[in-house]
N, C-alpha and C positions, 0 to 999 in steps of 0.2 A: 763677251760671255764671262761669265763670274764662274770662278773654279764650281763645279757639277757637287751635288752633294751624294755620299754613299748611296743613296736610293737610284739615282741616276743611273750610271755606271752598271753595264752587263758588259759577264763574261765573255774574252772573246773565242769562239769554238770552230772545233775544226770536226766537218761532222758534226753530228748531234753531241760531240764532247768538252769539256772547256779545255782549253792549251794548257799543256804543263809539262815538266822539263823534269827527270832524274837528279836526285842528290848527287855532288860528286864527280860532275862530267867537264866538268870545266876546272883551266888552269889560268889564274888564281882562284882558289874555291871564292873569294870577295866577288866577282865577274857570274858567279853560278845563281842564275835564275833558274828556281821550284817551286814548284806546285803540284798539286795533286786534285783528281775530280773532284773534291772537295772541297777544297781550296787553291781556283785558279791560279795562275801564273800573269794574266794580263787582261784587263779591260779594260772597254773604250766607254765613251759619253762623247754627247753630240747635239747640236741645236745648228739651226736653217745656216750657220756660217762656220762653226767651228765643229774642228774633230780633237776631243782631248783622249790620250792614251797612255795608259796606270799597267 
């Protein structure tokens, strides 16, 4: 599979919402993944043999 292009790639949701993680919650703040419903924290892409996840 060839890296997915940005069109590919959906958020991934929990519920009808996309995942996302609070400023601030993690020690080293470097290690603190955010986002917000507007701008997700993590999506996947996918075809018949591979799962890639961003």
């Amino acid at each position: 599979m060839a890296f997915p292009s940005n069109g590919q790639f959906q958020p991934i949701l929990i519920g009808d919402q996309p995942i996302f993680d609070m400023v601030g919650d993690q020690s080293p703040a470097a290690t603190d993944l955010v986002g917000n419903t507007q701008f997700p924290a993590a999506f996947f892409a996918y075809d018949a043999t591979n799962v890639c996840l961003f």
